[in-house]
C-alpha beads as a LAMMPS data file, in Angstrom:
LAMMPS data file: protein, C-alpha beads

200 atoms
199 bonds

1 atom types
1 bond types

-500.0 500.0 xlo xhi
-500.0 500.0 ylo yhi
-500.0 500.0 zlo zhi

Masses

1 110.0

Atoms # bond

1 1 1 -358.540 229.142 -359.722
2 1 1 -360.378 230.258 -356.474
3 1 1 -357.852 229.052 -353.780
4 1 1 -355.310 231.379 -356.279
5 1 1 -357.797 234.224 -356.355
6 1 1 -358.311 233.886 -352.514
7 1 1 -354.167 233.902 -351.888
8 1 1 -354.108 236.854 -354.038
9 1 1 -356.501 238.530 -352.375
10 1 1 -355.082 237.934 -348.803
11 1 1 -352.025 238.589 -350.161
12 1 1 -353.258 242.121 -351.416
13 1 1 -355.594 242.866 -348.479
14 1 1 -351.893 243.498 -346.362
15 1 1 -350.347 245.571 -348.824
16 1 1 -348.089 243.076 -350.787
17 1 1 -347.901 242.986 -354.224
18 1 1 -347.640 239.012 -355.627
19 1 1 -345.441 238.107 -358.636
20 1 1 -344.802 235.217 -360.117
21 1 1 -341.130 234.679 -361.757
22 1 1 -341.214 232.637 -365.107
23 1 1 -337.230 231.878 -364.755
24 1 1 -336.071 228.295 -364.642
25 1 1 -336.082 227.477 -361.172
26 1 1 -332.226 227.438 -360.099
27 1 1 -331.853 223.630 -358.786
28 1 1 -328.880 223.105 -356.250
29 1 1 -326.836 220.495 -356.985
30 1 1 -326.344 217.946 -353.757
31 1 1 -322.728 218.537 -353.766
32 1 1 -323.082 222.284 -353.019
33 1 1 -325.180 221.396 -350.003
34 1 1 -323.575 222.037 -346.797
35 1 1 -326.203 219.581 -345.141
36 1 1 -325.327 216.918 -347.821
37 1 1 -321.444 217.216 -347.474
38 1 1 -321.380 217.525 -343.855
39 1 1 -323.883 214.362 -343.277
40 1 1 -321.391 212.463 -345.987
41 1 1 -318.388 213.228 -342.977
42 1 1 -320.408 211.836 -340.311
43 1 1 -320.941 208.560 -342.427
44 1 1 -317.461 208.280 -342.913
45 1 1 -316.643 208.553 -339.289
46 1 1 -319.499 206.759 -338.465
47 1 1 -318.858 203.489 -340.059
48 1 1 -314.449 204.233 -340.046
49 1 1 -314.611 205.730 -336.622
50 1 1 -311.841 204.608 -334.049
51 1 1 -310.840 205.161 -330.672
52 1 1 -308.406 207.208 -331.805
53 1 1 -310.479 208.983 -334.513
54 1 1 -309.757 210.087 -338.261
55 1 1 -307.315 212.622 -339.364
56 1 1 -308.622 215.397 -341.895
57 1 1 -306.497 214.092 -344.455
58 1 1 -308.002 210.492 -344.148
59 1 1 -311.521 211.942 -344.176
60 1 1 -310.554 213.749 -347.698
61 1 1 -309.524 210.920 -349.025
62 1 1 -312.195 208.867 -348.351
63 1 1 -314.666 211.721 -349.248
64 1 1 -313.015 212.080 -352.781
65 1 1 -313.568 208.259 -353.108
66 1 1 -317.284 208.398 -352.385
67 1 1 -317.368 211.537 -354.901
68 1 1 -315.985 209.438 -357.562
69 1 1 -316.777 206.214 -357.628
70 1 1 -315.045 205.564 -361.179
71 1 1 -312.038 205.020 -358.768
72 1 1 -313.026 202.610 -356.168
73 1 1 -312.597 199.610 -357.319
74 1 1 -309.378 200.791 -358.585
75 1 1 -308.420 201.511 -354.931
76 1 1 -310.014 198.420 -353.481
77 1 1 -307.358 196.196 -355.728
78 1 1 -304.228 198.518 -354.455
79 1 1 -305.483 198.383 -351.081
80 1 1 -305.942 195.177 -351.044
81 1 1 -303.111 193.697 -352.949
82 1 1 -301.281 190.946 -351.595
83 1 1 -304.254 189.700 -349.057
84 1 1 -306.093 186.066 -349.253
85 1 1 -309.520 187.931 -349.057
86 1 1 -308.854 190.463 -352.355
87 1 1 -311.146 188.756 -354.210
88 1 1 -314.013 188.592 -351.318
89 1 1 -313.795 192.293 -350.781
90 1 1 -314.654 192.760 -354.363
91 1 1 -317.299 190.095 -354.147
92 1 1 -318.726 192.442 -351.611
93 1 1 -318.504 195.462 -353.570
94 1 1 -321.093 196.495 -355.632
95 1 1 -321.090 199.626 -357.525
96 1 1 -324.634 198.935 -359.440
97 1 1 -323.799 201.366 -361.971
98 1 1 -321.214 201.957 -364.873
99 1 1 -319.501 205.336 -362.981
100 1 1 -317.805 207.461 -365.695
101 1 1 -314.009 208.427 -364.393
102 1 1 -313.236 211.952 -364.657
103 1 1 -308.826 211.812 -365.717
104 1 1 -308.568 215.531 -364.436
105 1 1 -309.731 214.846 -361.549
106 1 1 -306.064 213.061 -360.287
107 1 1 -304.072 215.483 -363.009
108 1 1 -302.597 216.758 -359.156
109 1 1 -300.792 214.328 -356.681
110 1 1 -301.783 215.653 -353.821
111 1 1 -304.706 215.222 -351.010
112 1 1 -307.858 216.089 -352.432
113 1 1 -308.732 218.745 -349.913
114 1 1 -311.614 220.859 -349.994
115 1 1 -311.408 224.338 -348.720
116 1 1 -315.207 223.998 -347.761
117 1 1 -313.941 221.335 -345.265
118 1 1 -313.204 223.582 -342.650
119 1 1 -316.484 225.176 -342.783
120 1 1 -318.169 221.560 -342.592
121 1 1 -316.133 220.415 -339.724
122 1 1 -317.251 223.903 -338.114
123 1 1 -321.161 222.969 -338.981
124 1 1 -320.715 219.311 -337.159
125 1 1 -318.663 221.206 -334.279
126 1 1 -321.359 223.856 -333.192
127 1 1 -324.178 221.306 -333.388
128 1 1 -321.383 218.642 -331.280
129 1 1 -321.642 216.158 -333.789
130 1 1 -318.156 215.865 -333.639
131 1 1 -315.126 216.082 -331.160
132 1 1 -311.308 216.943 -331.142
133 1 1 -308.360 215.715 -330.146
134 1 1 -304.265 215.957 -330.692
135 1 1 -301.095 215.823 -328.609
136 1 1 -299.479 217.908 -326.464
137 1 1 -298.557 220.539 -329.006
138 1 1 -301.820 220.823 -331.262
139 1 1 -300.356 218.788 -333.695
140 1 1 -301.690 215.497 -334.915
141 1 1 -305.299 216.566 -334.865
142 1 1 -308.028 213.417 -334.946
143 1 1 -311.803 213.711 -335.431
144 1 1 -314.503 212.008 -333.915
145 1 1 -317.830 211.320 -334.358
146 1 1 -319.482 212.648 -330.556
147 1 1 -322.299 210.479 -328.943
148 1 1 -324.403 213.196 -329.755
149 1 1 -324.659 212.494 -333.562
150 1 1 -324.707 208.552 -333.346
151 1 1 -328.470 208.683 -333.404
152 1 1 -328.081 210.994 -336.356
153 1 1 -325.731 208.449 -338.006
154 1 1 -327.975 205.592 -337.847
155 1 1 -330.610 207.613 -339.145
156 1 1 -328.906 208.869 -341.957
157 1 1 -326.573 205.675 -343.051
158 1 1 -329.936 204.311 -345.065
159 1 1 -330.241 207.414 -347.288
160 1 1 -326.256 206.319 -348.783
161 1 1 -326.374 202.667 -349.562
162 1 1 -323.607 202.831 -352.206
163 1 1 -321.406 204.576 -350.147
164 1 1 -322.168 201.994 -347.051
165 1 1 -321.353 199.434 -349.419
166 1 1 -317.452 200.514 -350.190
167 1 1 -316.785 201.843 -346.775
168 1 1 -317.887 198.529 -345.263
169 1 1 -314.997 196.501 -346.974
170 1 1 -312.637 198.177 -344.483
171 1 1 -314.109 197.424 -341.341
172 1 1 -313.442 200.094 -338.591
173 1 1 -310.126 201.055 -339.285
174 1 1 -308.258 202.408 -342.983
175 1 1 -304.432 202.771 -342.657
176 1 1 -303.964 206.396 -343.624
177 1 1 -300.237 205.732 -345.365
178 1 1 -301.826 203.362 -347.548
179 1 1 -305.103 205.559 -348.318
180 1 1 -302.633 208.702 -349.045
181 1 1 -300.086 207.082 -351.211
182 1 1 -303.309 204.932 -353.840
183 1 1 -304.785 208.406 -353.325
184 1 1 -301.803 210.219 -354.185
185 1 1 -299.292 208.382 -356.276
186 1 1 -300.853 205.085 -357.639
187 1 1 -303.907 206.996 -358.707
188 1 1 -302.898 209.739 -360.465
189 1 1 -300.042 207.419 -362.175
190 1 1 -302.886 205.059 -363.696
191 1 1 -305.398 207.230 -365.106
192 1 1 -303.909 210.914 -365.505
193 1 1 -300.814 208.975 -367.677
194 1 1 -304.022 207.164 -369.472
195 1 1 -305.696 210.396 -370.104
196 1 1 -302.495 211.670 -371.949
197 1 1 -302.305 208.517 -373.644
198 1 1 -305.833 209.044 -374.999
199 1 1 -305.571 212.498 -375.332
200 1 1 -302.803 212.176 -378.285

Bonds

1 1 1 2
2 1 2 3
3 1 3 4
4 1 4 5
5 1 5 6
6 1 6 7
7 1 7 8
8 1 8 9
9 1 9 10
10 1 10 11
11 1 11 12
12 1 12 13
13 1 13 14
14 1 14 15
15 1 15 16
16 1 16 17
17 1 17 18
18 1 18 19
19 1 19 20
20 1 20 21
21 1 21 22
22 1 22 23
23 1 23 24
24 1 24 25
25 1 25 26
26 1 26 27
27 1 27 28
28 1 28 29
29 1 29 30
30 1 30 31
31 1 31 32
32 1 32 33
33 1 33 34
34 1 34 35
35 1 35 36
36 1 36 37
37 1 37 38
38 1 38 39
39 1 39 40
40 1 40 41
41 1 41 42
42 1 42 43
43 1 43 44
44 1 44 45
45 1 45 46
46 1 46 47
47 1 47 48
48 1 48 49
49 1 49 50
50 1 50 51
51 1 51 52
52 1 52 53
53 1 53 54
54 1 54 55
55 1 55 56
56 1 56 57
57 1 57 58
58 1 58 59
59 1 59 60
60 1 60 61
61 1 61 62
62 1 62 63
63 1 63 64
64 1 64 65
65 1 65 66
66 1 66 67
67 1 67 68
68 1 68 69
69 1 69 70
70 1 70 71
71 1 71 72
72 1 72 73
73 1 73 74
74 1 74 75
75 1 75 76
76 1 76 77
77 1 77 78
78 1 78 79
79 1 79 80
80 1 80 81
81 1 81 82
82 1 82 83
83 1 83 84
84 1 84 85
85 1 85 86
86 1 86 87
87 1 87 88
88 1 88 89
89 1 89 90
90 1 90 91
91 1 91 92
92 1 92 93
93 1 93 94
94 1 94 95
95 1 95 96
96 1 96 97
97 1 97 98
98 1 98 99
99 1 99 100
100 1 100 101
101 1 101 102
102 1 102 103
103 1 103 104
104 1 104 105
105 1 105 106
106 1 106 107
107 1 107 108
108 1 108 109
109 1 109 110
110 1 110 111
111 1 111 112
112 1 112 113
113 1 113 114
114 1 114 115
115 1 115 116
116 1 116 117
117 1 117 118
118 1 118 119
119 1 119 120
120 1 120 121
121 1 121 122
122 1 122 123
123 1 123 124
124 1 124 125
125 1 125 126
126 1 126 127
127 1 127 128
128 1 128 129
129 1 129 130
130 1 130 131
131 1 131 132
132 1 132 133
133 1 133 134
134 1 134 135
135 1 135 136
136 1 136 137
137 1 137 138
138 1 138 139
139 1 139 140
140 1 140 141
141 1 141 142
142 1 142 143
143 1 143 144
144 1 144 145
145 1 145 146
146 1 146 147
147 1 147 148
148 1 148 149
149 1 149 150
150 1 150 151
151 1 151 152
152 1 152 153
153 1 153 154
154 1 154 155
155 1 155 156
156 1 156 157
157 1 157 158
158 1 158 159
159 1 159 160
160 1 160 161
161 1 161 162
162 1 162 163
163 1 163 164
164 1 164 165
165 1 165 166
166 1 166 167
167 1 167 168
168 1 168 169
169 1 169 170
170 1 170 171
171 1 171 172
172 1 172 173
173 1 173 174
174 1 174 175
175 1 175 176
176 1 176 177
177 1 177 178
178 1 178 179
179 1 179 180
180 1 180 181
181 1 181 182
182 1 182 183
183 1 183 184
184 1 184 185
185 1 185 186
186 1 186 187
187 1 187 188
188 1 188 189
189 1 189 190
190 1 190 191
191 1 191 192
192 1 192 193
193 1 193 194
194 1 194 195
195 1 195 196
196 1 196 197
197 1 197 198
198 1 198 199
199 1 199 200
């Protein structure tokens, strides 16, 4: 009680007037972070990154994956369908917990974009985390991750093990057609026509 009394009093010796607030404490949830969301986008160009870089609508894909993990296993299989390592690349994945799937989630088909993308990609810009570039007419716009925020990528990989886990399985490249049509179409067929299903 003495250190209190002794920040009261230096608190009231300049003038100020302490109160204390018996409200809850508002807690932010991660995915209203900018810091959180924006150090999610470097990871996925950080372990997808290419030469040629990732498109913003590859980047929401991907992001909505890592958001919902009730669907990636469900995208693994369509990705994967067809290929001699199918079953290896779901060997390798390991989701560790039961993820509940949200059906309205894919009631849309459509990219799952974010309007608090653009002001993400703007908070990786001004620090140079990340670069741009298109062709000739502005069109066709790729993102990269800049040498600038490598160091921060390596740093920061550790803190999302799950996530490192299912973007691993594709090595350094994702073929956006594929990603956009699982994403889009297959998706949003399986589990928003199950949710009607269970919903009558």
């Amino acid at each position: 009680m003495e250190a209190v009394e002794l920040l009261i009093k230096a608190i009231t010796d300049k003038g100020l007037t302490p109160s204390v607030s018996l409200d809850r404490p508002t807690y932010i949830q991660p995915e209203d972070r900018m810091e959180y969301r924006a150090a999610r986008i470097v990871l996925i160009l950080g372990t997808l990154n290419t030469p040629q870089g990732l498109s913003k609508t590859i980047i929401a894909c991907v992001d909505f994956l890592l958001r919902n993990e009730g669907f990636q296993s469900k995208f693994i299989i369509e990705y994967f369908q067809g290929q001699k390592n199918i079953l290896n690349k779901l060997g390798a994945f390991s989701s560790g917990t039961q993820a509940e799937i949200d059906f309205n989630v894919v009631q849309y088909k459509s990219v799952p974009w974010d309007i608090r993308f653009n002001d993400m990609f703007l908070y990786l810009y001004i620090r140079e985390w990340i670069t741009y570039k298109s062709d000739a007419n502005d069109k066709n716009v790729r993102i990269l991750l800049s040498e600038k925020a490598k160091p921060y990528f390596e740093k920061i990989k550790e803190a999302f093990p799950k996530e490192l886990n299912f973007l691993s399985l594709f090595g350094r490249r994702m073929f956006e057609d594929r990603t956009v049509n699982i994403i889009t179409e297959v998706i949003p067929n399986s589990y928003w026509k199950q949710n009607v299903e269970t919903d009558h």
